[in-house]
N, C-alpha and C positions, 0 to 999 in steps of 0.2 A: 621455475615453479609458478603456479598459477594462483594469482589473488583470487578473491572471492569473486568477481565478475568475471575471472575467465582467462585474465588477460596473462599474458607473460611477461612476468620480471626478471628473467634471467640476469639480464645485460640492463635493468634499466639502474641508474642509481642515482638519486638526486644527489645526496652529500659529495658524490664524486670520490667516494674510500677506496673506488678502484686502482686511483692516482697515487691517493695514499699510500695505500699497500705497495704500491708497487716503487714510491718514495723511500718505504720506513726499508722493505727489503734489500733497495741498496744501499741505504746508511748502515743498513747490518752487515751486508758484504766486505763497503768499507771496512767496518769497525771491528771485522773478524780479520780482512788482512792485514790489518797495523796489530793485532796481538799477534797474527803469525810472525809478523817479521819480528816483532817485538822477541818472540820465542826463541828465532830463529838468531836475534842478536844475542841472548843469554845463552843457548846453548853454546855459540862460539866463545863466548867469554871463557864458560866453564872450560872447552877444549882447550883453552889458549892457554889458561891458568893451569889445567894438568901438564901440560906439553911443557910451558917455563919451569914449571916446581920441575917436571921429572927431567929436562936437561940440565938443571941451574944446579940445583941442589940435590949435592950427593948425600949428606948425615945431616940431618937436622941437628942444628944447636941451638943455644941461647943468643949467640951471634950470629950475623952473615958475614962471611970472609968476605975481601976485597975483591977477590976471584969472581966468586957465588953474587955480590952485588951489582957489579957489572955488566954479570951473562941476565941477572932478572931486570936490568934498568934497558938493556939494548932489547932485551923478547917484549917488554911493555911497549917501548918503543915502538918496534914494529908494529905490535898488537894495535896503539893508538893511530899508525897510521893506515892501516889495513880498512878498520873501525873510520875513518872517517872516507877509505873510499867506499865502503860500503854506502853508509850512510847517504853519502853524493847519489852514489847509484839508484837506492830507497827513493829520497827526493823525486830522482828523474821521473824513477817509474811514477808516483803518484803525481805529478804533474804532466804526466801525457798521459792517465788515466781519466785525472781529471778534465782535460782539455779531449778527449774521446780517440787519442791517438795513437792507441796502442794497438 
């Protein structure tokens, strides 16, 4: 666009908000794939939780039989250890994101 004398400013910028912008857009990018993943670990939760309830537990009661206790203690189980390789893997990817080596 042209100032009053003529000139082109397209590209000129003192403040340097080109930088800026183009800063704030990857803190966004960031900040949008830690909700994805974020999502993406709630949604397995949710999965995990139908999958144990609908293997574990055949009639809902007031109780949990000893049975029903143990199929939901050993499916958490897994689920916690599933959850922490995820998690590891999460880490990885954002530190060779971060280090530009992906």
């Amino acid at each position: 666009m042209a100032d009053l004398f003529g000139n082109n400013n397209d590209n000129f910028d003192l403040s340097g908000s080109g930088n800026l912008d183009k800063l704030k857009a990857e803190e966004i990018q960031k900040v949008i794939m830690v909700e994805q993943q974020k999502a993406q670990l709630n949604a397995q939760i949710q999965e995990i939780s139908e999958i144990c309830w609908e293997k574990c537990v055949d009639k809902p009661s007031s109780k949990l039989g000893g049975k029903t206790e143990v199929c939901l203690t050993n499916c958490v189980k897994r689920f916690f250890d599933t959850s922490v390789v995820i998690a590891h893997r999460f880490n990885q990817m954002l530190q060779k994101s971060s280090s530009g080596q992906l």
